[in-house]
C-alpha positions in Angstrom: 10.8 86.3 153.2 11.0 88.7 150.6 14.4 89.3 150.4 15.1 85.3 150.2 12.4 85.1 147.5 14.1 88.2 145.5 17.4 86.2 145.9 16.1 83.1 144.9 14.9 84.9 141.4 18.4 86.7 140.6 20.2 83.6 140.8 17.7 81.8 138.6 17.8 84.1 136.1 21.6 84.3 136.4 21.7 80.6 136.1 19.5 80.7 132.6 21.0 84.0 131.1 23.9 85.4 132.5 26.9 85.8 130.6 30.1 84.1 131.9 32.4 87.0 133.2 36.0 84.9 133.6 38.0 82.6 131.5 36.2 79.5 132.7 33.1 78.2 130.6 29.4 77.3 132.3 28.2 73.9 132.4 25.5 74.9 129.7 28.3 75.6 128.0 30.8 72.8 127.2 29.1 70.8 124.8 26.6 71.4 121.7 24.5 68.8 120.3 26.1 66.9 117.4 24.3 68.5 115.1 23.5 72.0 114.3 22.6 74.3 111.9 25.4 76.9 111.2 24.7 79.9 108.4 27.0 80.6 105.8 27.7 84.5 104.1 24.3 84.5 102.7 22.8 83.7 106.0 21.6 80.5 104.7 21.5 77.8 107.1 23.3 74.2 106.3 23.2 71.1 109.0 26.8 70.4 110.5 27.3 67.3 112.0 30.4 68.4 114.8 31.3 64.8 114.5 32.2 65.1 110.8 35.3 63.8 109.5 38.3 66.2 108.7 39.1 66.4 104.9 42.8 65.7 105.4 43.7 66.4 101.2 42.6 69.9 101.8 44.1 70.2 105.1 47.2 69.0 103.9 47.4 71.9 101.4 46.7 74.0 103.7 49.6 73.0 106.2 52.0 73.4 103.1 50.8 76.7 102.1 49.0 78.4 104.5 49.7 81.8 102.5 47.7 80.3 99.6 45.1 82.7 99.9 43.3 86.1 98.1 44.4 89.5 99.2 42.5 91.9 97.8 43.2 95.4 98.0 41.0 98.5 98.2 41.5 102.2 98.7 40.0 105.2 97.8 41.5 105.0 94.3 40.3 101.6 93.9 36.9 101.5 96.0 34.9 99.0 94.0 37.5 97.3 92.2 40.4 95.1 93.9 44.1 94.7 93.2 45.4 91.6 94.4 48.8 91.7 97.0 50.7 88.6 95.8 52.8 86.9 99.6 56.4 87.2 98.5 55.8 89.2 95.5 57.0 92.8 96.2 56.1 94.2 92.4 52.4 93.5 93.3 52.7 95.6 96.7 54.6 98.1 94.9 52.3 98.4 91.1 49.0 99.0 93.5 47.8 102.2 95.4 48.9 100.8 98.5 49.7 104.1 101.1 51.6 102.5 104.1 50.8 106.1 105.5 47.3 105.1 105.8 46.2 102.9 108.2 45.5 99.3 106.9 42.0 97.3 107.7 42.2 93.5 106.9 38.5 91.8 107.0 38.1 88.0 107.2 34.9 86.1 106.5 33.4 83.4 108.1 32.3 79.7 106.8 30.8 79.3 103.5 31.6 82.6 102.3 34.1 84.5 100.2 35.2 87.9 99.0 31.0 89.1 98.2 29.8 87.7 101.2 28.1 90.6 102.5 30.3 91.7 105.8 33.2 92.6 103.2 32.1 95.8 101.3 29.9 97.1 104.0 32.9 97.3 106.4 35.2 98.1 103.4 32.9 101.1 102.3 32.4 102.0 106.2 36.1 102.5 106.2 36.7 103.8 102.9 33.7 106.5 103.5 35.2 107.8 106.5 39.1 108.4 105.3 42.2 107.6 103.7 42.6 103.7 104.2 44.1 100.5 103.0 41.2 98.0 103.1 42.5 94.2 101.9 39.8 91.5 101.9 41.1 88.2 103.1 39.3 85.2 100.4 40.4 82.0 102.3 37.5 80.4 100.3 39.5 77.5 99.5 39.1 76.0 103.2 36.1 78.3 104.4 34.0 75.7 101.6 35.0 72.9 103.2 33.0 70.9 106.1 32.6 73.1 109.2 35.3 70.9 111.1 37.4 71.2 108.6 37.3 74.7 108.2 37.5 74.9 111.6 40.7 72.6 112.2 42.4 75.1 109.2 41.7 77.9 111.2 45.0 78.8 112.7 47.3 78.1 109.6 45.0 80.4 107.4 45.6 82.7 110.4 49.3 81.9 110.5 49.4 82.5 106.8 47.6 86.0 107.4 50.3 86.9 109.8 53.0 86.4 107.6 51.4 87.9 105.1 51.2 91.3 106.8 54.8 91.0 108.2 56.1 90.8 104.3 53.9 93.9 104.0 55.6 95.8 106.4 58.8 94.5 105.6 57.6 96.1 101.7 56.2 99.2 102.1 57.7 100.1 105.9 53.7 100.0 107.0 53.7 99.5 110.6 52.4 97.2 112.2 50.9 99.4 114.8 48.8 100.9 112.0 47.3 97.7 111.5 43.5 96.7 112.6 42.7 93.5 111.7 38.9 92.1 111.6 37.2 88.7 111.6 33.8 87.3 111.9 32.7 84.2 113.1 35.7 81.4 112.2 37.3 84.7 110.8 37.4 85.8 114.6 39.7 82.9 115.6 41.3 83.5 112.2 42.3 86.8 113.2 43.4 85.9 117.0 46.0 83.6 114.9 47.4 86.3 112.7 47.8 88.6 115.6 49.8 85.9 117.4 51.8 85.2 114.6 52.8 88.9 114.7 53.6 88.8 118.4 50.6 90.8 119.4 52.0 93.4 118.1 49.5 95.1 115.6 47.3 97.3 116.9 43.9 95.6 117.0 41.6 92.5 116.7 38.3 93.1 116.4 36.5 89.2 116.8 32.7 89.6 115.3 31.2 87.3 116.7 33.7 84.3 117.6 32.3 81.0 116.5 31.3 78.9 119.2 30.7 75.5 118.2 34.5 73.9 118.6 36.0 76.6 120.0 34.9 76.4 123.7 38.7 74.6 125.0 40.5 75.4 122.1 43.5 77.0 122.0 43.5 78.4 119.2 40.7 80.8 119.8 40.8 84.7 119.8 42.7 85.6 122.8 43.5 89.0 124.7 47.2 88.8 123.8 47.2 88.4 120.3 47.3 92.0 120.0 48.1 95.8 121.4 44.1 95.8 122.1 41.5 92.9 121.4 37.7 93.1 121.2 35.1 91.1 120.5 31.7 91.6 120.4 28.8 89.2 121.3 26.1 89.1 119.7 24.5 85.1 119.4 26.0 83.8 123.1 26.9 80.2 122.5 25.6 79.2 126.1 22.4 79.1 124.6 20.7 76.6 122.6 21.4 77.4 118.9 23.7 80.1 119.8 26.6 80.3 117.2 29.1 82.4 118.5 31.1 81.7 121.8 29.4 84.2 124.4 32.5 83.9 127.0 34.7 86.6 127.5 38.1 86.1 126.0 39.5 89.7 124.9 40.6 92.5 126.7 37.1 94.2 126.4 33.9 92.2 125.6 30.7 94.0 124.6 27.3 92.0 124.7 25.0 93.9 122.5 21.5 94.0 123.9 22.5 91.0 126.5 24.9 89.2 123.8 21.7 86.6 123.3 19.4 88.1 121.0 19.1 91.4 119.0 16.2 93.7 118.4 14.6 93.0 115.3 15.4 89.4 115.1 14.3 86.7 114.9 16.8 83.7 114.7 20.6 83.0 115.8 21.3 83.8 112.3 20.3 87.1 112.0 21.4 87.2 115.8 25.4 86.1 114.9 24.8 88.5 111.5 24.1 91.9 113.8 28.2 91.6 115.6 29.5 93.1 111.8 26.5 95.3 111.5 26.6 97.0 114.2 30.1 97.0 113.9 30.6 98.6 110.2 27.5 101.4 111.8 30.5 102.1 114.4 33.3 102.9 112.5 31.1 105.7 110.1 29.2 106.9 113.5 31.5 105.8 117.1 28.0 106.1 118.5 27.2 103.1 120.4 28.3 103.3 123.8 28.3 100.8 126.5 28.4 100.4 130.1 30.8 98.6 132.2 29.0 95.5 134.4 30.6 94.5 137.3 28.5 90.5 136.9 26.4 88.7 135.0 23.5 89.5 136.6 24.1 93.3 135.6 24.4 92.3 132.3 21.6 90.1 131.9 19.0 92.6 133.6 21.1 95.8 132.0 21.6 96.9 135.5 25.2 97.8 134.1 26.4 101.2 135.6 30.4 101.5 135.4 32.1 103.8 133.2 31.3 104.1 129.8 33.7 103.1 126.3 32.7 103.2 122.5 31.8 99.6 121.3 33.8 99.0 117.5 35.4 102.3 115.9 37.9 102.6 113.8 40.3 104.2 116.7 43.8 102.3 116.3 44.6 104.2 119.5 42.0 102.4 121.2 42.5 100.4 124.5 40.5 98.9 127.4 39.6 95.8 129.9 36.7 94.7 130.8 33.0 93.3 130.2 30.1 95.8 129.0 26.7 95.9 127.3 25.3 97.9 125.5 21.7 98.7 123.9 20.6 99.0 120.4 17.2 100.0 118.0 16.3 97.1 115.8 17.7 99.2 112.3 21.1 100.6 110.9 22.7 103.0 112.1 21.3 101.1 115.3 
């Protein structure tokens, strides 16, 4: 009787919190309400209506130009202030302190934001404190303002844009693209996924903070495990849940759920929640000290039962490669 009863409790808590551990979605999981409240780089939250109609002027200049775009470059020459990389303008590549010996970091931002929005010179000084480094800011402001669906339907042509971007790069300076790591957060996840695609895969990583759920759940367009040598993402508001904001499934090669992927110590909303997958990132790549657990199922994961071998969440390894699903467990302050 006691054994049923025990079973009867693990599969209700795996029906309420587990993660999903393939490439299928929950039930819980296929639709949002129509309206939500989505944060933008300050952490502000602003109601989106997922119904809301496309702005088809600005998604028309975005299909013509999808390169149309600020890349701003920093290095440890220029660590505070950027020089802008010009698509199709080799002088600007050339005239900066671009080293294509030196791995290159691209960050992307999220909705609402732009090239202050916090994520960029934590991770660009996390980087840039640690070594040599090429760190270019992505400022796709010019569709991230927009309406959420919007933004969201631009997605893949400011990732397109990216790629092609980094491919005149190469083809400049004779950078590799296996020196490349390339970083997004939120819609900047799937924005990333986009630019590694458009590249073949071929760079060396992805790193997806936090991949935005809300319209992402069956689209194709979303971070995926090919659209690089290694892709990560890291979970840290599960979409499965009411309010969550990112996507919570497992769609790289390694997925890490911080502290269960739902809810981190020390806060209090999704916000802060969806906010804690670049944190604890940028902490990573100045310490490599948060390592996780392989889980074999969702209900390891959910009850941090987890017990397979262990892997570095983050880092700033371009080496770096792995499969699988993990969690691992955080304090409630930097360095976490």
């Amino acid at each position: 009787m006691k054994k049923a009863f025990l079973c009867l409790l693990l599969a209700t808590v795996y029906t309420a919190s587990a993660v999903p551990l393939d490439d299928g979605f929950p039930e819980n999981n296929m639709h949002y309400p129509r309206f939500i409240e989505f944060p933008d780089g300050d952490g502000n939250p602003h109601l989106v209506d997922l119904e809301d109609n496309v702005d088809r002027v600005v998604m028309d200049a975005v299909n013509r130009n999808p390169a149309n775009n600020l890349y701003l470059l920093f290095t440890r020459r220029n660590p505070r202030n950027s020089q802008q990389l010009i698509m199709n303008n080799a002088n600007s590549i050339r005239n900066s302190n671009f080293n294509p010996n030196a791995p290159t970091v691209v960050i992307a931002h999220g909705w609402l934001s732009n090239q202050n929005t916090g994520l960029n010179p934590t991770i660009r000084d996390a980087y840039l404190g640690k070594g040599e480094a090429n760190v270019i800011v992505l400022d796709w402001r010019r569709l991230a303002m927009s309406n959420y669906v919007t933004a969201a339907n631009g997605v893949p042509a400011v990732g397109r844009g990216l790629g092609q971007f980094l491919r005149f790069l190469s083809s400049t300076t004779g950078a590799r693209l296996n020196s490349m790591h390339i970083v997004g957060f939120s819609l900047g996840a799937h924005l990333v996924g986009n630019a590694g695609r458009e590249l073949g895969g071929q760079v060396a990583r992805v790193t997806g903070l936090d991949p935005a759920g809300p319209l992402w759940n069956f689209n194709r367009n979303r971070l995926g495990p090919n659209d690089a040598v290694y892709v990560e993402a890291i979970h840290t508001d599960g979409g499965y849940t009411v309010g969550g904001l990112g996507i919570g499934s497992n769609i790289a090669n390694a997925d890490f759920h911080p502290n269960g992927g739902i809810s981190q110590p020390g806060c209090l909303t999704n916000i802060c929640n969806h906010n804690r997958a670049w944190e604890l990132f940028a902490a990573t790549v100045t310490y490599n000290h948060l390592i996780a657990r392989e889980c074999s199922n969702g209900i390891q994961v959910s009850l941090n039962t987890c017990r397979g071998r262990v892997f570095h969440m983050g880092n700033d390894d371009l080496r770096k490669s792995g499969n699988g699903v993990y969690r691992v467990d955080t304090q409630r302050r930097y360095p976490f």
